[in-house]
Residue, then its C-alpha position, 0 to 999 in steps of 0.5 A: x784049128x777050129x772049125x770052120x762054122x765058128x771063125x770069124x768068117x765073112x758071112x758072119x762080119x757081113x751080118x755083124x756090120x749088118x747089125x751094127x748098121x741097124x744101131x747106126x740108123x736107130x739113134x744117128x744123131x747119139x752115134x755122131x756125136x760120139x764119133x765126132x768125140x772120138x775124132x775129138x780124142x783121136x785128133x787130139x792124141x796125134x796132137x800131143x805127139x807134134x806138141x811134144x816133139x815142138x816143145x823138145x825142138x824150141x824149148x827143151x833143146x834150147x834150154x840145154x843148150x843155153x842153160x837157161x829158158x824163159x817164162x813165156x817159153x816155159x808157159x807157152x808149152x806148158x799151155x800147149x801141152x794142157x790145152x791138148x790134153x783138156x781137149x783129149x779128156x773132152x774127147x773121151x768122156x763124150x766118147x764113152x757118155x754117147x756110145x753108152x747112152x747109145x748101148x742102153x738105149x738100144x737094149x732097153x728098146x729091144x727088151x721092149x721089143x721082145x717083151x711086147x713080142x712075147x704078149x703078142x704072140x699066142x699061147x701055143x707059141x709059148x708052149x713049144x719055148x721054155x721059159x728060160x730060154x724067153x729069159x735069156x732072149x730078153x736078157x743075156x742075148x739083147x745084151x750080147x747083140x749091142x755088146x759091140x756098141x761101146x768100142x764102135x765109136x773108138x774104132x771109128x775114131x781112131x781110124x781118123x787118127x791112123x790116117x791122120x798119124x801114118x800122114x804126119x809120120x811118112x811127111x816127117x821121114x819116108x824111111x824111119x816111117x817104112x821101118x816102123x810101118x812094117x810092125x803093122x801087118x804083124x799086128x794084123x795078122x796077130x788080130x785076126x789069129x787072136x780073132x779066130x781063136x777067140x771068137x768060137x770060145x767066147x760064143x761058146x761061152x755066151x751059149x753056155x751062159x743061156x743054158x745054165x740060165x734055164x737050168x737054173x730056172x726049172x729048177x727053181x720052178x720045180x721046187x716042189x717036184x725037186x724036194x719031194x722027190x729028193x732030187x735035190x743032188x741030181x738037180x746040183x749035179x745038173x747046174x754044176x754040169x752046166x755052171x762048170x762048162x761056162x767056168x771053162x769056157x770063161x777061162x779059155x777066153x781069158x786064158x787066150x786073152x792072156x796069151x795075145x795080149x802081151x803081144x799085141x801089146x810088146x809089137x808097137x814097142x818093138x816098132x818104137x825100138x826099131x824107129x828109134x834105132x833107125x832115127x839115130x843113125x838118120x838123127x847122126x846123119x843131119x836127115x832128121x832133127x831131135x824134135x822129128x824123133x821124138x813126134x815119130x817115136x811117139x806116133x808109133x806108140x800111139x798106132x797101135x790103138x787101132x787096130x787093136x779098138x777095131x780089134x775090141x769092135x771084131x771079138x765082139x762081133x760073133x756074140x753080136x750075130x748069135x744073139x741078134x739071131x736069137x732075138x730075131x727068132x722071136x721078134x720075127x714069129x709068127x702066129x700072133x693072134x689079129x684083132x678085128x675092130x668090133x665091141x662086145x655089148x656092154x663089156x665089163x658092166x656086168x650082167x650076162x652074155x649068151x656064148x654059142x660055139x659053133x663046130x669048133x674044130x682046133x689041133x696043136x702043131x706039135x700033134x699028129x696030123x689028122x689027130x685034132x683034140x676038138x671035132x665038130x664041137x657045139x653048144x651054146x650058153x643062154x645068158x645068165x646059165x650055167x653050163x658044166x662041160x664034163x668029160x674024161x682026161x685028154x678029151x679036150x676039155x681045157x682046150x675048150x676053155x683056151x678058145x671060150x677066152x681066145x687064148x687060141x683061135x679054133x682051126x675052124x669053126x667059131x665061138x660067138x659071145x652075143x653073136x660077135x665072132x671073138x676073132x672080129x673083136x678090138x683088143x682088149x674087148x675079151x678080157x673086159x667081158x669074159x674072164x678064166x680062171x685055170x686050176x692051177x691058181x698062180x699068185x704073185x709075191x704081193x698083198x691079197x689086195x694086189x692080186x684080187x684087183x691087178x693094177x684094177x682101180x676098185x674100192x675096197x668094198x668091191x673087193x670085199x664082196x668078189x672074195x664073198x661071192x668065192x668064199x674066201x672073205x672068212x680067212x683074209x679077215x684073219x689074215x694078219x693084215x687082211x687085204x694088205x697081208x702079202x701072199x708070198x711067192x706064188x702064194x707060198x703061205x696059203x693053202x691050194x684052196x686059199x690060193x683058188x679062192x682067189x684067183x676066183x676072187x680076181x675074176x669075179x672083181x672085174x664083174x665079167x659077163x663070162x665066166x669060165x672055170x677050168x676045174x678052177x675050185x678042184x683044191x677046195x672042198x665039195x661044201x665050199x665049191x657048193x656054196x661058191x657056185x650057189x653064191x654065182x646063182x644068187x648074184x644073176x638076179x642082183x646083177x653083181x660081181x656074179x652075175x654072168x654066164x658060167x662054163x665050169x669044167x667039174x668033175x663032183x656030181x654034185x657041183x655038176x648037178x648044179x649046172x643048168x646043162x651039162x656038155x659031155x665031151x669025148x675024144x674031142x667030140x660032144x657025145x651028149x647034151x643035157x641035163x645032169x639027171x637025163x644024162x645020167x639015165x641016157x649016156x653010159x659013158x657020162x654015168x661011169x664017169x661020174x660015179x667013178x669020179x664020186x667013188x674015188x672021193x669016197x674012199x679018199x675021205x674014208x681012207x683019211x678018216x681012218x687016218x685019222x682015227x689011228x692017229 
């Protein structure tokens, strides 16, 4: 016996009719008009048995008696009999038109939904969700949610043609009708056996299906992690865990599939045989005539298509409630970041901004309480300056650049661009003004054209100048097709400076008046990140693509030298403030850090030129 959490239990038909009843009041009138189909196709079924048992009784009955028949006879039920059956065929294929359009449309709007969700919620959210499992929300588990949509217009068609038969049976003859009606509570409760023993193995299996989903995608994420490390066996052996799991669950639903259907599909034959047994003493007996046999014989066969259409509606149910409870999760989180209705000055026209942080405290849920990674931080950025924030690992540096952009909001504090607190900013008025570009440069499987520009409707020579300024004009000239040579996956076939160089290039495109760089040309050398951040000095006077105000997380001294000021973070706190040369003669911990940092490349490069000359 399963356990009980996993039956069919009333709660969980509850929340499936609850879910069901959504669908309904999402698209009423698509749900009418393939009810009303059904009721079509279901009336129309019941039909066909009076039909038949009509033209046995006054047309095939007569025939053999006589030896004879008419034409008008024949044509008559000849027409009766195709009439009935257009009119099915009408039935069915508005019943199956509608109740898809109505399951399409459904999983189209909560794919929407979900995936509006995801933009809305902050990155701290995403970071406590695995990709995967966002996928399977989206995919696997919005389908599953409107899986019971398909049957449903049936089921509820074919309650019409139960009552409709179990009235025109009883009406025929009470006794044959008390014999054949007894298969029915067989056949219930064979369905709810069927259900319970169904219903934890195919949620099961829907369970499966999303794990073996997020599998597969880190491991596709972690290529590199994977082949380096030759861990290729191991992650095999992780999907093939994963994948046979599904395999057997899939083969427990269809091995039980396979033991109910033959008898829930020989019961309504068995009631058939009894009805007919009995109606051939009653037939013997003058109770009945032929043509009733014959219409209740056949209305007998025709009954079990109820229960087993709310059968199909019930064993879909459980995948419904697992997966609406899923999507709910995230359609119900909370945490998304409000938008005031304030503007930035001159978004997106270039120039400058002046930035002021402002006590800036910020933890994330997942850290210990009283552990934040920001205390108290301050500083702030005159427009047109370039401030290098510089600190060792863990001191909170890229968080800092999270909230420079309101990736997050601070916990307390405030960051101000032009004295406009971000948090009282209308949507999208951020990104026209400020822009980041993070160390890890992601690219997507496109030209270099479409990943400069983004959809941004820019002439080619706007391009062009973004990706001088980044120093990257030299090498997408060589590129086969130049702009229109297509980067691969993630940028597959260019090198981590290439790759940096352009995500600069994006930023730089859209002239923002606030430009952060976390660490974002660590991939290049220190003469081209020289030349790149010597090319945004230049452009403040020009008011071009570089004009702005810069906040560079860096660690070379040289490019740190560059800075107008240099923000020294540790533990979460600033520590020092200045430039780099006083800095370095007042703040011990800034001077360690730094010659550590220029020591360490020194032997880099000592240790590859010596590669080099044994090579």
């Amino acid at each position: 016996m399963p356990p009980a959490s996993r039956r069919v239990s009333p709660h969980v038909l509850r929340e499936g009719a609850g879910v069901l009843w959504v669908a309904v009041k999402a698209e009423p009138r698509v749900f009418t008009l393939s009810v009303l189909a059904s009721a079509l196709y279901a009336a129309m079924t019941v039909a066909s048995a009076s039909v038949l048992g009509w033209a046995t009784q006054e047309v095939v009955l007569p025939a053999f008696e006589s030896g004879r028949t008419t034409t008008g006879a024949l044509a008559a039920a000849a027409a009766a009999i195709t009439g009935v059956a257009l009119l099915k065929a009408i039935g069915v294929a508005g019943r199956r038109f509608y109740a898809g359009l109505m399951q399409y449309r459904l999983q189209a709007e909560y794919r929407r939904s979900v995936t509006r969700q995801y933009l809305r919620l902050p990155l701290a959210w995403h970071h406590r969700h695995p990709a995967g499992q966002l996928l399977s929300n989206a995919n696997a588990d919005v389908e599953a949610v409107w899986a019971p949509i398909a049957p449903l217009p049936m089921a509820v068609g074919v309650v019409f043609m139960l009552l409709i038969a179990a009235v025109s049976i009883m009406a025929t003859d009470l006794v044959v009708a008390g014999v054949g009606f007894l298969v029915f509570p067989a056949i219930a409760l064979i369905n709810v056996v069927y259900q319970r023993r169904l219903s934890p193995v195919a949620t099961r299996a829907q369970q499966l299906r999303a794990e073996v989903s997020e599998v597969a995608h880190e491991s596709f994420e972690g290529g590199l992690v994977v082949k380096t490390l030759g861990r290729e066996a191991a992650e095999t052996e992780r999907f093939t865990e994963g994948a046979e799991a599904l395999r057997d669950a899939n083969v427990a639903v269809g091995r039980i599939r396979g033991l109910f259907d033959p008898v829930l599909e020989a019961l309504p034959n068995l009631g058939v045989l009894a009805v007919l047994l009995i109606g051939s003493v009653r037939l013997e007996s003058g109770a009945m005539s032929p043509g009733d046999l014959v219409n209740v014989a056949y209305l007998f066969t025709l009954l079990s298509w109820p229960i087993r259409a709310l059968g199909w509606v019930l064993g879909e149910v459980p995948r419904s409630v697992v997966g609406w409870r899923r999507v709910r999760n995230v359609l119900d989180a909370s945490g998304s970041l409000p938008y005031g209705d304030g503007t930035l000055a001159g978004s997106g026209a270039g120039g400058a901004t002046a930035l002021e942080v402002r006590e800036v405290r910020f933890a994330y849920e997942s850290a210990e309480e009283g552990r934040p990674v920001l205390h108290d931080v301050s500083f702030a950025a005159e427009p047109g300056r370039t401030v290098a924030v510089v600190g060792p690992t863990g001191s909170g540096k890229s968080t800092l650049t999270s909230l420079l952009v309101r990736l997050v909001d601070p916990a307390d504090g405030s960051v101000l661009l032009d004295g406009t607190d971000l948090r009282d900013v209308a949507q999208g008025g951020i990104a026209d003004t400020a822009a980041l570009v993070p160390q890890q440069a992601f690219l997507f499987d496109d030209t270099v054209r479409g990943n400069v520009t983004l959809g941004l409707d820019v002439p080619d020579e706007r391009v062009w100048e973004a990706l001088r300024l980044a120093q990257a004009e030299g090498f997408v000239a060589a590129l086969p097709e130049g702009l229109g040579t297509r980067v691969g996956e993630r940028g597959a076939t260019l090198s981590g400076g290439q790759r940096q160089r352009l995500a600069l290039a994006r930023a730089l495109v859209r002239r923002p008046r606030l430009l952060v760089l976390d660490d974002a040309t660590s991939s290049v050398d220190p003469q081209v990140e020289a030349r790149i951040l010597q090319n945004l000095r230049e452009a403040r006077s020009t008011g071009t693509a570089g004009g702005a105000t810069v906040v560079v997380v860096a660690y070379r001294k040289a490019t740190i030298a560059l800075a107008d000021e240099v923000v020294y973070l540790e533990h979460g706190r600033v520590t020092a403030r200045g430039s780099h040369t006083e800095l370095l003669e007042r703040s011990e911990g800034y001077r360690d850090l730094v010659n550590a940092y220029e020591r360490a490349e020194a032997e880099q490069e000592a240790l590859e030129g010596g590669e080099e000359a044994l090579a």
